[in-house]
C-alpha angles and dihedrals in degrees: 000000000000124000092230088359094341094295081298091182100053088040087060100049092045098056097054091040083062097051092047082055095051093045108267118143131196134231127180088270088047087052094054096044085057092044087057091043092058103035101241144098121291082236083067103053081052096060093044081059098053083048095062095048092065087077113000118076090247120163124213109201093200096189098052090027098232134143119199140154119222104263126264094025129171135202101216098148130035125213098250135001084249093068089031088059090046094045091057092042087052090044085051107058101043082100083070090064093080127255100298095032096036086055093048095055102043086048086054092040096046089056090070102027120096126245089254123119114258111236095202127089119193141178129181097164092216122175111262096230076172078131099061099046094126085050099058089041086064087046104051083046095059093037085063104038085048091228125157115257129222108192139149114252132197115221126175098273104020153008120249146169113243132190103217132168098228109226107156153008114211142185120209122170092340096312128117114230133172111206112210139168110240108220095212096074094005089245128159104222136167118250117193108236094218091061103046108092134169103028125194122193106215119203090243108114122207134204106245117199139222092228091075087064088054096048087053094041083056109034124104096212138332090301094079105125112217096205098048115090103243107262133201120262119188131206152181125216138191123238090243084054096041085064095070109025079056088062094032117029121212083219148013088229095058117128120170102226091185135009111205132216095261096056098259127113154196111261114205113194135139129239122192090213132010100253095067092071101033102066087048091048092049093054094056096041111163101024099056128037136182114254097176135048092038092197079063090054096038090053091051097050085046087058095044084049092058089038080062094049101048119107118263112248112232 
């Protein structure tokens, strides 16, 4: 559900943004209940709280320990363009979030934004997962509590139960993932969302790691593999592709190690398997080729050689 976690953090001040707006106020109970709903520390409602202050007219009543917002407000005006400009971009692609999801933020949303038209359009084409959300519920649970999972899982030939320790949900290229480590080969592997059913959380804790942070921050898309050492790719791109990959990397780990005369360059990134960079070199054909490893650039001319053989479709 979330991008890193469904945007978890946005969802969650949201959320309490639009019960201040609708009246609600919070005590310390209600600050704990909110704590248990989302999964997280009471110190960290507080600071979403502080957060808000910053541009909502939100009182803090210290002595009774209440926050509240006078009732029937409305947002009609945001502290500076910049958070304006994020706020309709925000507003925006809640029709990415699938049809349930999509409605529900754009319902939260709508109860702060003002009635002018929004001047940004934006698609993400993400999957609506709007159908599992008890599912991810289980999983963000056990994400956080750091429990063992049992589920049923559909693979390509057959269903089976795994046992598997929950780290992460992720979104690449529009598709929900969890990305779990199965305990039968301590393997980190990539379960679809929308084919784990009847989970189960066990009482059998796990230990996560920080280096999984580090695998999504640098990975191109869900073919990053955890227990390869990262290795150079190197490309070279046209001046019509350098354009964009200049405003949009293809990696944090991009350098450009020569610009040319003709306004093309050497890329230098690295990939931590070879499928991370195929499918990306494929969609610019012919503006980007693989310099090195040459068995990268030789597969993907193998693969250009059977899309010309293939019959053409009347």
């Amino acid at each position: 559900m979330y991008k890193h976690e469904y945007d978890k953090i946005l969802y969650r001040i949201v959320e309490i943004l639009s019960r201040l707006a609708n009246g609600e106020r919070f005590n310390a109970n209600s600050v704990n209940e909110l704590a248990k709903e989302f999964s997280v520390s009471t110190r960290t409602i507080t600071r979403d709280f502080g957060r808000l202050r910053k541009y909502y007219p939100i009182h803090h009543d210290k002595k009774l320990k209440l926050w509240s917002i006078n009732e029937g407000t409305k947002i009609r005006e945001i502290a500076t363009l910049e958070d304006k400009i994020i706020f309709d971009i925000l507003y925006e692609i809640t029709d990415s979030f699938g049809e349930r999801f999509g409605a529900k933020a754009k319902a939260i949303l709508g109860k702060i934004k003002d009635d002018a038209p929004n001047p940004i359009y934006a698609k993400l084409n993400m999957e609506d997962v709007s159908s599992k959300i008890d599912e991810i519920s289980l999983l963000e649970r056990a994400i956080n509590s750091k429990k063992q999972i049992k589920c049923i899982y559909e693979f390509a030939k057959f269903t089976g139960e795994i046992v598997i320790n929950p780290l992460k949900i992720a979104n690449y290229e529009g598709l929900w993932y969890l990305l779990a480590i199965d305990i039968r080969d301590d393997k980190l592997k990539k379960y679809i969302i929308k084919k784990i059913q009847n989970i189960e959380i066990t009482n059998n804790s796990f230990q996560s790691t920080k280096k999984i942070d580090e695998l999504l921050e640098n990975s191109i898309n869900v073919w990053f593999e955890p227990k390869n050492e990262p290795f150079e790719v190197c490309l070279w791109v046209s001046e019509e592709a350098m354009k964009t990959i200049t405003i949009k990397p293809i990696s944090p780990t991009q350098k450009i190690v020569e610009r040319y005369k003709d306004g093309s360059a050497k890329l230098s990134l690295r990939i931590t398997h070879e499928m991370e960079i195929i499918g990306f070199v494929k969609y610019w054909i012919p503006h980007i080729r693989v310099i090195s490893p040459s068995s990268i650039d030789e597969t993907i001319k193998k693969d250009a050689a059977l899309y010309i053989q293939l019959p053409t479709v009347l």
